[in-house]
C-alpha positions, 0 to 999 in steps of 0.5 A: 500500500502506498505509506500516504493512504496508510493512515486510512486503512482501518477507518471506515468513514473518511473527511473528504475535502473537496474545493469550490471554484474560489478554493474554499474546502468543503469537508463531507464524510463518505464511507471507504473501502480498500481493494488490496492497496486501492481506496474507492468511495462513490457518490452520485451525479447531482451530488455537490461534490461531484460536481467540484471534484469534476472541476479539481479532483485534489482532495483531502483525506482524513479518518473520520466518525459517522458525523464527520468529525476528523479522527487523525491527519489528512493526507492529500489525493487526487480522486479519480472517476472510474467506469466498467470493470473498475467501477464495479470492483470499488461497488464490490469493494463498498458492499463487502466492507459495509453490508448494510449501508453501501451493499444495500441502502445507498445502492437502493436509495440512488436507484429509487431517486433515480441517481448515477452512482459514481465510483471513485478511486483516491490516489496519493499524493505525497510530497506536495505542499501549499494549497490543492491546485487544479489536476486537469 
């Protein structure tokens, strides 16, 4: 595993901070789930962060509760869209490590509102400092 993901390892809700256009971080918890030494959470299309992470896929990743309060240090990422086979892997991924919430409820309920769920896999980003810049 990549030693800067390490720290999320063994959380199963992480902050994500995601940036608006002008910069400023929005934090929301999202559940995760590792394959091997891959780390994918997912969202839906009309999803707020979705739409920021379309514009800058820089992020912040930090152990969290359930109600967002970060638990240890945040590690940059870059989050990156999946789609086919990949996307699939992360939903299995989601499913074994949260039975109940990403195996059935989350995938119920975007059915039901009629949303794209959208998979999503963070990648390190050691070595950088100063604020989240623009990764398109």
């Amino acid at each position: 595993m990549n030693a800067s993901l390490a720290p999320l390892r063994n959380t199963k809700t992480i902050l994500l901070t995601t940036y608006k256009k002008d910069g400023t971080p929005v934090a929301t918890p999202v559940s995760i789930a590792f394959d091997g030494d891959r780390a994918f959470f997912r969202s839906y299309d009309k999803a707020w962060k979705t739409r920021r992470l379309r514009r800058n896929p820089a992020v912040q990743a930090a152990p969290a509760t359930l109600r967002g309060q970060a638990a240890g240090p945040a590690v940059r990422a870059r989050a990156t869209l999946l789609d086919g086979e990949q996307a699939r892997l992360a939903a299995r991924a989601l499913a074994r490590r949260h039975r109940i919430l990403q195996g059935v409820l989350v995938p119920a309920t975007h059915r039901l509102m009629r949303y794209r769920t959208l998979h999503y896999e963070l990648l390190s980003v050691s070595g950088c400092d100063g604020p989240p810049v623009n990764l398109n």
